[in-house]
C-alpha positions in Angstrom: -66.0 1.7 28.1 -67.3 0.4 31.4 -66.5 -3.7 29.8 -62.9 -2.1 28.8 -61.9 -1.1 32.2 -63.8 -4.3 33.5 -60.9 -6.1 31.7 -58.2 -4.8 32.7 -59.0 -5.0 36.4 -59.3 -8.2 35.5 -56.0 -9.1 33.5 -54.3 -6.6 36.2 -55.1 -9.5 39.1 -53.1 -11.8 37.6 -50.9 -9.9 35.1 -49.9 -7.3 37.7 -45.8 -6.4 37.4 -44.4 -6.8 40.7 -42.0 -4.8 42.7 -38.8 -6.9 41.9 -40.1 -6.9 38.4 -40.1 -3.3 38.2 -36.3 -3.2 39.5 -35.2 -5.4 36.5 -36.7 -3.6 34.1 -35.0 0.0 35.5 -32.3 -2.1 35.6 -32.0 -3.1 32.1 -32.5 0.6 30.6 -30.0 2.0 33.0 -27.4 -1.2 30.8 -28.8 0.5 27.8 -28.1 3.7 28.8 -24.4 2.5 30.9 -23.5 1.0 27.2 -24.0 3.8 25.2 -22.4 6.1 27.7 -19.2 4.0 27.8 -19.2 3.9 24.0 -19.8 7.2 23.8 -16.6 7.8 25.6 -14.6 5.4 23.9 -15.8 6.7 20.3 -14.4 10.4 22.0 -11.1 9.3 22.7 -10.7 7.4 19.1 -11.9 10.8 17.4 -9.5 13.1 19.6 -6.7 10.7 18.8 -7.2 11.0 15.2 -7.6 14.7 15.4 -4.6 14.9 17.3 -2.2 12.6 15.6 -3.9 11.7 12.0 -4.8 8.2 13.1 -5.9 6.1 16.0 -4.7 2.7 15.9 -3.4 2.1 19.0 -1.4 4.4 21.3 2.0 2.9 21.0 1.8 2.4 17.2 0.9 6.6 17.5 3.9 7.0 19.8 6.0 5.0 17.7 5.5 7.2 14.9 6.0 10.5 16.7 9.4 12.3 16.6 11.3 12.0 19.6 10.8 15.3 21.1 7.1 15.1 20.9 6.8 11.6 22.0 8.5 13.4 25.2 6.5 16.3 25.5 3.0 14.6 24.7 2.3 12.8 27.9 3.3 16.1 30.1 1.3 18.4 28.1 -1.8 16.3 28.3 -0.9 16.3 32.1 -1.2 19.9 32.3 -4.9 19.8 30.6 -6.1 17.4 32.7 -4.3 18.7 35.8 -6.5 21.6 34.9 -9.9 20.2 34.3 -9.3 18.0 37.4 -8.8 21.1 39.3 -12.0 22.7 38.0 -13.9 19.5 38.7 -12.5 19.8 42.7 -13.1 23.7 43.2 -16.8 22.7 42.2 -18.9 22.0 46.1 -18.7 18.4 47.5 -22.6 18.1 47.1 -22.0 17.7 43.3 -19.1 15.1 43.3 -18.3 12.2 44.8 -16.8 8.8 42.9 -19.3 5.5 41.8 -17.9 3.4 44.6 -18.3 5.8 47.2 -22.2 6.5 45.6 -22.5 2.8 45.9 -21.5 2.6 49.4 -21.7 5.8 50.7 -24.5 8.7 50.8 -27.7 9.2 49.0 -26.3 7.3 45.6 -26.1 10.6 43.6 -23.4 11.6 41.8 -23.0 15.3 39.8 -23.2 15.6 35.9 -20.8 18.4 35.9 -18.2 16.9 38.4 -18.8 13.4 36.8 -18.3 14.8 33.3 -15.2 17.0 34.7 -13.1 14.0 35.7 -14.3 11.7 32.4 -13.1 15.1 30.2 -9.9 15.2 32.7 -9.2 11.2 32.1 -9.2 11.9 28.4 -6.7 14.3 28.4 -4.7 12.3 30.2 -5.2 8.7 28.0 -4.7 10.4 24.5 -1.9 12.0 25.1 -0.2 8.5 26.6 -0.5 8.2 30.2 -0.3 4.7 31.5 -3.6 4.6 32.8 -6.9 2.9 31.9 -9.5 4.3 30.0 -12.2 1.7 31.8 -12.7 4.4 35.1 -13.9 7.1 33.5 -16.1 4.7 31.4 -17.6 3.1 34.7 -18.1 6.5 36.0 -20.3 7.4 32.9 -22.1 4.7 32.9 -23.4 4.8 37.2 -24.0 8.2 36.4 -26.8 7.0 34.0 -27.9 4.9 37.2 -27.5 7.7 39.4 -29.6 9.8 36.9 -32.6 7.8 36.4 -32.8 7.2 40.4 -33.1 10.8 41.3 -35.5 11.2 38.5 -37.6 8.5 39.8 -37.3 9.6 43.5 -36.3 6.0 45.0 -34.9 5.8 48.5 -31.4 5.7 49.3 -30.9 1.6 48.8 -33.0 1.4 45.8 -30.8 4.9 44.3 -27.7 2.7 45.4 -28.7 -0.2 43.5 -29.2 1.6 40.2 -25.6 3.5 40.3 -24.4 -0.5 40.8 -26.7 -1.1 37.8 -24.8 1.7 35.7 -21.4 0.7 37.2 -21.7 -2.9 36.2 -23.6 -2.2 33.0 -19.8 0.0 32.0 -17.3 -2.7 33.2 -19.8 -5.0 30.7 -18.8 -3.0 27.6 -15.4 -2.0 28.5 -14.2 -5.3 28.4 -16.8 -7.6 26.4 -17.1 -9.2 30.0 -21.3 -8.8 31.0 -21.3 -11.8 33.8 -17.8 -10.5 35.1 -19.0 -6.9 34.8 -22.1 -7.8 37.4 -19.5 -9.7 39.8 -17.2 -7.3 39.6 -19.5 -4.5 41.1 -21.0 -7.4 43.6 -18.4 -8.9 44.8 -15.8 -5.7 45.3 -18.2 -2.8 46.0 -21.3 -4.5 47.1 -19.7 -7.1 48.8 -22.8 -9.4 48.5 -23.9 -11.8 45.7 -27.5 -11.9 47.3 -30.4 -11.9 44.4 -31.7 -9.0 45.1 -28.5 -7.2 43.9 -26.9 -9.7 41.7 -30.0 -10.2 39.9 -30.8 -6.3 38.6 -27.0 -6.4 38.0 -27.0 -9.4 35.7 -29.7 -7.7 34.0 -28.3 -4.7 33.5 -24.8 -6.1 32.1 -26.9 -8.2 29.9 -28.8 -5.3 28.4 -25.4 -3.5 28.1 -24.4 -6.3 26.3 -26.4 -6.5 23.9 -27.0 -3.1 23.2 -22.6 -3.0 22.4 -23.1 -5.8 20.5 -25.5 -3.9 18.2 -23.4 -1.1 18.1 -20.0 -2.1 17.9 -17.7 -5.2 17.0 -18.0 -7.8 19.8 -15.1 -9.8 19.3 -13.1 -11.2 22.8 -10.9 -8.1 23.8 -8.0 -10.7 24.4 -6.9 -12.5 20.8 -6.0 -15.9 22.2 -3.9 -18.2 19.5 -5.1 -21.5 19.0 -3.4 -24.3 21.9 -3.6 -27.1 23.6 -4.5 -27.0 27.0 -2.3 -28.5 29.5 -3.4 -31.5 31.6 -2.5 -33.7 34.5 0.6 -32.3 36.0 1.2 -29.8 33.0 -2.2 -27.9 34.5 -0.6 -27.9 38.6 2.3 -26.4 37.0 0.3 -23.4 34.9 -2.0 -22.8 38.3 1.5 -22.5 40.3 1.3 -18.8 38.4 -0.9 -17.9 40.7 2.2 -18.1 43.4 4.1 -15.6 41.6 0.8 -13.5 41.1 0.4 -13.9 45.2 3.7 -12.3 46.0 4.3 -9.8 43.0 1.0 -8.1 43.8 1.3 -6.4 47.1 5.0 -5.6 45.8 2.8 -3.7 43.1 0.5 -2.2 45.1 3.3 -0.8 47.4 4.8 1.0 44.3 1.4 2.5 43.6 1.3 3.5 46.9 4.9 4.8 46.7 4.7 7.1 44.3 1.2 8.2 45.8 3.4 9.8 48.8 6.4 10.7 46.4 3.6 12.9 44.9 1.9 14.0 47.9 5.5 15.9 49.1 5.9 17.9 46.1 4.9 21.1 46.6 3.4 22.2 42.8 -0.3 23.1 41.6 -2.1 20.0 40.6 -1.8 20.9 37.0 2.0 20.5 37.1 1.7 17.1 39.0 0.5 16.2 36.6 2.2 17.5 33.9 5.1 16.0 35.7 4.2 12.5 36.0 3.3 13.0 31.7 7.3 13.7 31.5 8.1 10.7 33.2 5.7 8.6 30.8 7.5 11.0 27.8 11.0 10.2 29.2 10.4 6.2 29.6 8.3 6.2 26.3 12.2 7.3 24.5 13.0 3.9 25.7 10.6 2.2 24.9 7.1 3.5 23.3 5.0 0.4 24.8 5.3 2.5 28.0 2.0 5.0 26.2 -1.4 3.8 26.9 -2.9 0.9 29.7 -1.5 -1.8 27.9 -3.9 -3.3 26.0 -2.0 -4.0 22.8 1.0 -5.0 23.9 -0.4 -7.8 25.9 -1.8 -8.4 22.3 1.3 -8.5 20.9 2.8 -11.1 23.4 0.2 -13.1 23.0 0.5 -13.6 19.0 4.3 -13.6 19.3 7.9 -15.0 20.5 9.4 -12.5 22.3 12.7 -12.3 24.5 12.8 -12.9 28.1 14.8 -9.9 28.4 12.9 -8.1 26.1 9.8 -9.0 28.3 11.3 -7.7 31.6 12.3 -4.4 30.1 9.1 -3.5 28.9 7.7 -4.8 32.5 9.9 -2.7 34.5 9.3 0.5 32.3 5.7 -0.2 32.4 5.3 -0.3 36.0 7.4 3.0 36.4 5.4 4.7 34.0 2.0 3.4 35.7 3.7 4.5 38.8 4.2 8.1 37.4 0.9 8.3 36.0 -1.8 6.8 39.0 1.3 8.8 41.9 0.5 12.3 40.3 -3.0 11.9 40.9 -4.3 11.1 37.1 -7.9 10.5 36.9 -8.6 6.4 35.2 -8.5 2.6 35.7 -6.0 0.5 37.1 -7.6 -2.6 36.1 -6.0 -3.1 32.4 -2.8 -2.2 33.4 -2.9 -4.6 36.3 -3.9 -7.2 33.4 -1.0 -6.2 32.1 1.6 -7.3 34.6 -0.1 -10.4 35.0 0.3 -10.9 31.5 4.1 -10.2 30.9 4.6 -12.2 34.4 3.3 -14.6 32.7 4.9 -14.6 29.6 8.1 -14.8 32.1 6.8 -17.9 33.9 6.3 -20.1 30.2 9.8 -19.0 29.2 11.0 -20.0 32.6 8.7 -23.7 32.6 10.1 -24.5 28.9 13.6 -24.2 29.9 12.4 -26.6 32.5 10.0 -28.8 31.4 10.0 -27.7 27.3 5.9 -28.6 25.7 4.6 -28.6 29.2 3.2 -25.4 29.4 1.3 -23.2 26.4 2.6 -19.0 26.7 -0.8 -17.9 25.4 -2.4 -20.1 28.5 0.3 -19.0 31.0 -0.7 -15.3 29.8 -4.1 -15.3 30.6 -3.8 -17.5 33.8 -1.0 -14.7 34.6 -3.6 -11.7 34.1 -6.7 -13.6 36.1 -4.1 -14.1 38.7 -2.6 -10.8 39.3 -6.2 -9.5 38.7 -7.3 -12.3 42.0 -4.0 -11.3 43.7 -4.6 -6.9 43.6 -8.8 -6.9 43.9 -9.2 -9.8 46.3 -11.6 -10.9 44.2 -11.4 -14.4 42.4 -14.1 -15.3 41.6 -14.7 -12.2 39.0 -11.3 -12.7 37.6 -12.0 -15.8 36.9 -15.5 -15.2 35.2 -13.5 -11.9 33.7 -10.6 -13.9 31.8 -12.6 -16.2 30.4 -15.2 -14.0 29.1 -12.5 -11.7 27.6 -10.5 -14.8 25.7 -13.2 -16.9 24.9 -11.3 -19.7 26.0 -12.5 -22.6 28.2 -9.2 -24.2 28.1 -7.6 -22.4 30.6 -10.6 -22.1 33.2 -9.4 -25.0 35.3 -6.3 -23.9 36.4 -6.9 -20.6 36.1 -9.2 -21.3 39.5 -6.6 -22.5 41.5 -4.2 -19.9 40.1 -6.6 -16.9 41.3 -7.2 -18.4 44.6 -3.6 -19.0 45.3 -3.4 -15.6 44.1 -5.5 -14.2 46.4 -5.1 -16.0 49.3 -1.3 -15.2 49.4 -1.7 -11.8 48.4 -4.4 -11.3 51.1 -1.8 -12.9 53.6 0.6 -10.5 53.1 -1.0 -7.2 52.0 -4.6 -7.5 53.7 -5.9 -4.0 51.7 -6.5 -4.5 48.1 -6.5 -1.9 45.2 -9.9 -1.0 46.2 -8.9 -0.7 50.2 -11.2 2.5 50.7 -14.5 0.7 50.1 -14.4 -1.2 53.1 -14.1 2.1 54.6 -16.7 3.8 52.9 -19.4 1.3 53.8 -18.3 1.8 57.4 -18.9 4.9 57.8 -22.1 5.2 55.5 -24.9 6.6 57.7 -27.3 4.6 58.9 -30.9 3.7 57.9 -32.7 3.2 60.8 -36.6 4.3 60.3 -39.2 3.5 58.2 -38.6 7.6 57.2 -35.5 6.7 55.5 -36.9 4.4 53.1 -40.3 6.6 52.3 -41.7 6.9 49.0 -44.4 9.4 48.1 -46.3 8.1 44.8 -49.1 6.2 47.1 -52.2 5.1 45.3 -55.6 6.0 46.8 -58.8 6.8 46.6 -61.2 8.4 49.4 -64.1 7.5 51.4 -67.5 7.7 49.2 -66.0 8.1 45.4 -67.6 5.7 42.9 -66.8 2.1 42.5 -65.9 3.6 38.9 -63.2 5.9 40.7 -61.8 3.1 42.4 -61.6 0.9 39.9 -59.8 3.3 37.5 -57.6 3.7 40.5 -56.5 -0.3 40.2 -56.3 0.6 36.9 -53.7 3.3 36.7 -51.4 2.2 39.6 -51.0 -1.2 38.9 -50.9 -2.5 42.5 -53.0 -5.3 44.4 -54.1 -2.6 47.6 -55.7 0.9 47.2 -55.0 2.8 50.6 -58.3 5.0 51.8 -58.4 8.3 52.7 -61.1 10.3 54.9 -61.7 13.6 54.3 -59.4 15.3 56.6 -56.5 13.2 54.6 -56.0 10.9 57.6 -55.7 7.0 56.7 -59.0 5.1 56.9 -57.3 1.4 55.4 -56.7 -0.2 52.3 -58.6 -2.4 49.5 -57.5 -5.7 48.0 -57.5 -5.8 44.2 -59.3 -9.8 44.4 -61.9 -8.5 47.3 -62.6 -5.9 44.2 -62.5 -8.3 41.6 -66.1 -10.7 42.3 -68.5 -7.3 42.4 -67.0 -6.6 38.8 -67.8 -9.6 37.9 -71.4 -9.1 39.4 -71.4 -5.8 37.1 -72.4 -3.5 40.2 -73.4 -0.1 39.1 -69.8 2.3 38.3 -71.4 5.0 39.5 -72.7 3.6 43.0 -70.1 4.3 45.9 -67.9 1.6 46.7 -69.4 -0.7 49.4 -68.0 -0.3 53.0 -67.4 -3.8 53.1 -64.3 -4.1 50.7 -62.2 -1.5 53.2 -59.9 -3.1 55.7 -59.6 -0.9 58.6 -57.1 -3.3 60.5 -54.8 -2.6 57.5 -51.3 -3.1 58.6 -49.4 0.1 58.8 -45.9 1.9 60.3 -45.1 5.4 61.2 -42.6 7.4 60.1 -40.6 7.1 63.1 -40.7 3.4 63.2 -37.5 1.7 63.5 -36.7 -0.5 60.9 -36.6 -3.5 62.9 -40.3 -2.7 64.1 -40.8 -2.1 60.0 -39.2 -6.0 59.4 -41.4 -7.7 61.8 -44.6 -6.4 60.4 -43.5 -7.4 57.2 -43.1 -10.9 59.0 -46.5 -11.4 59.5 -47.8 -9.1 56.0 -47.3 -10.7 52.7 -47.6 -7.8 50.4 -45.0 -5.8 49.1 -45.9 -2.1 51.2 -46.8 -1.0 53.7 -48.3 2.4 54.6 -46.2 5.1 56.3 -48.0 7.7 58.7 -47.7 10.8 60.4 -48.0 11.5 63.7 -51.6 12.9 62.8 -52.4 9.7 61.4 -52.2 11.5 58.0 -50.4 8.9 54.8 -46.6 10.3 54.6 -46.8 7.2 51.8 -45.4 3.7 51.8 -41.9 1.4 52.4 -41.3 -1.5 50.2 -40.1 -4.9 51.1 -37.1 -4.7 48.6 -36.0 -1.3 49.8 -35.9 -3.1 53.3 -34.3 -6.4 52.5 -31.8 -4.0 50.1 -30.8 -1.6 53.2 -30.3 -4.8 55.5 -28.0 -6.3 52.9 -25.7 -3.0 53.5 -25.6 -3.2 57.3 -24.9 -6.8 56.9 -22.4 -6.5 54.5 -20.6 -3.6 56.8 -21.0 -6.0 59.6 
């Protein structure tokens, strides 16, 4: 036994997991968890639609084939339900809410089961029976409640419970939409507003695991089906990037109608349940006209993308949509915007190739002006470009249209961002504002120290190295007050000697001059005794001198990454 536990103090000096380590691996079973969440969700809404209608391939093919009346009534009365559920879900005490953005950038990082569940149950209503919303919210929100989950379990601090719900959120846009690389962007670059390792990386790893785990699951084919074309070059390719002007001055026209019928909504005086039972009657009215209206989208962008269709045609079903999206997001619905911003990027442009062939006919493919379109508008509402980019490619599987799909989302944004500086995330700017402040070493505590006390056995100590895993023991006295700290390699050479187990552990091994913080120490005191300390901790005491237990570098550099990204 004694040669056992000789080897793995051994194999734990060099073998030893660090801190960052650690992170990736919570990182990639919160994707694994994200994944199945979202799937879980998206499996729900396919079952209710085929309990409710006697099929579920797609929700304009199921409005199509409903008769008039109840292709009217279908989107209010699904209002109604989730009008009430929402209602529920906001009755409940603020402590147990609180969106995945505002977790991320705001608070502790928690976010409630019930309230979370509430609002996914509310979004469901609200998507089967045809409201022109996404289903990709509710999903994210399922998915950085596993996040949120597993940190409050573990008892992190605030920046490392933070991370994790950014793990889960990016781990749900990766199986939404197929897009894992996009998915960790899209959470970095709009929420986090950093693309520093130590976020980017557990969020890559947490989109990959997602991944995978959907790609074992379910079918894994590109969301988008892009015909086969050729794409553009030379001036052909300046002319398919110019999108990206149209993109840059339709969007904040698009946001303002969102906003619009926000306040149209807000002066009404009715319950929330008949909100949004209302703004269901507008989908059911414009749906009589034309049943693409039902659903975020998704298949008719499909559907242009395979097919010739009319310029006039297009515009119709463009103008219908965006009132319908209007009526749906204005009477407070619970979902995504994101695919049914894809989808005016798309038909816009759908419009554009029409407009180039009459032009310059051959010059310019419609599939390619399509998906430039949606990256585009997507660049031109987030104010984020460099996700859209990663985000339609990943979703089309096609490399041909990368190149001037970059200029098209910077043009995009840049113009957009000119003229309507808030994007369809504007309150996250916000949020990090006013997030409180981390300012001592007491704000970044954790409590599972490892130690041992003066006088146990070398045996004792060494099953202490053993069990936590970590290159410094911290000492105790008897009166719980902290004596210093042992270094796994000062350890390792009287193992090697084969000193006796039972004999106390030599005096010699503790380090008294141990570096250590109280709990009241600001954090700029904590950063500049990192500076000169090379581990990974460092103790936290009381005023007694008693160990309150230990900060982390990564929790440190993670909380400054916040303040600077507020800054």
């Amino acid at each position: 036994m004694r040669s056992f536990v000789d080897f793995r103090l051994l194999a734990l000096r060099r073998l030893r997991a660090t801190e960052w380590e650690g992170t990736l691996l919570w990182a990639a079973l919160i994707g694994v968890l994200g994944a199945l969440a979202t799937i879980g969700f998206r499996e729900g809404l396919l079952a209710t639609e085929r309990l409710l209608y006697g099929r579920s391939d797609g929700l304009v093919q199921i409005a199509r084939g409903l008769p008039e009346w109840l292709r009217l009534l279908a989107p209010a009365l699904g209002g109604l339900v989730a009008g009430a559920v929402l209602l529920a879900a906001r009755r409940m005490p603020l402590a147990q809410g609180g969106d995945y953005m505002e977790a991320i950038a705001l608070g502790e990082g928690r976010l409630g089961l019930r309230w979370s569940c509430l609002r996914a149950l509310s979004s469901a209503a609200t998507v089967v029976s045809g409201g022109a919303i996404g289903r990709e919210g509710p999903m994210v929100q399922l998915a950085a409640l596993a996040g949120s989950l597993i940190g409050s379990w573990r008892a992190v601090p605030v920046p490392r419970r933070r991370l994790m719900v950014a793990c889960g959120a990016a781990a749900g846009v990766a199986t939404a939409y197929n897009a894992p690389i996009a998915g960790a962007l899209f959470v970095a670059e709009i929420v986090l507003r950093s693309l520093a390792m130590e976020s980017l990386g557990p969020l890559l790893v947490a989109a990959f695991a997602a991944n995978v785990t959907a790609g074992l699951l379910v079918d894994a084919a590109p969301v988008y089906r892009m015909p086969a074309f050729v794409a553009p070059h030379g001036a052909p390719m300046v002319l398919l990037a110019s999108v990206g002007l149209l993109a840059g001055f339709g969007a904040p026209l698009f946001l303002g109608l969102l906003d619009g019928a926000n306040a149209l909504f807000k002066r009404i005086p009715l319950a929330l349940p008949l909100k949004l039972g209302l703004g269901g009657l507008g989908v059911g009215a414009l749906s009589l006209a034309a049943p693409q209206v039902w659903g975020n989208g998704y298949s008719v962008v499909n559907a242009v993308l395979q097919g010739d269709w009319l310029w006039t045609a297009l515009l119709a079903v463009l103008a219908l949509k965006l009132l319908a999206v209007a009526s749906t997001t204005g009477s407070g619905a619970v979902g995504g915007i994101f695919t049914p911003t894809l989808f005016v990027g798309a038909i816009s442009g759908a419009l554009f190739a029409i407009a180039a062939e009459r032009l310059w006919p051959g010059a310019v493919p419609a599939p390619a002006a399509i998906a430039v379109g949606m990256g585009a508008f997507l660049a031109a509402c987030t104010h984020a470009p460099l996700m859209s980019v990663l985000m339609i490619f990943e979703m089309t599987e096609n490399y041909g249209v990368v190149v001037p799909l970059m200029l098209a989302c910077v043009l995009g944004y840049s113009i957009s961002r000119r003229l309507r500086p808030r994007s369809i995330y504007a309150g996250v700017p916000e949020l990090n504002a006013h997030a409180p402040a981390l300012t001592m070493a007491a704000d970044l505590l954790r409590t599972d120290s490892a130690t041992v006390r003066v006088g146990d056995s070398l045996a004792a100590l060494e099953a202490a190295f053993v069990r936590w895993r970590r290159p410094h023991i911290y000492v105790l006295d008897a009166e719980d007050r902290f004596a210093g700290a042992i270094a796994l390699h000062d350890l390792a050479p009287l193992v090697k000697q084969g000193t006796a187990a039972d004999a106390p552990w030599p005096a010699a091994l503790l380090r008294s001059n141990f570096p250590r913080v109280e709990l009241g120490t600001p954090v700029w005191k904590v950063l500049e005794v990192f500076a000169t300390h090379p581990g990974e901790r460092l103790p936290v005491l009381d005023a007694a001198g008693r160990l309150a237990g230990y900060v982390t570098k990564t929790d440190l550099v993670l909380m400054l990454r916040e303040r600077l990204a507020v800054g």
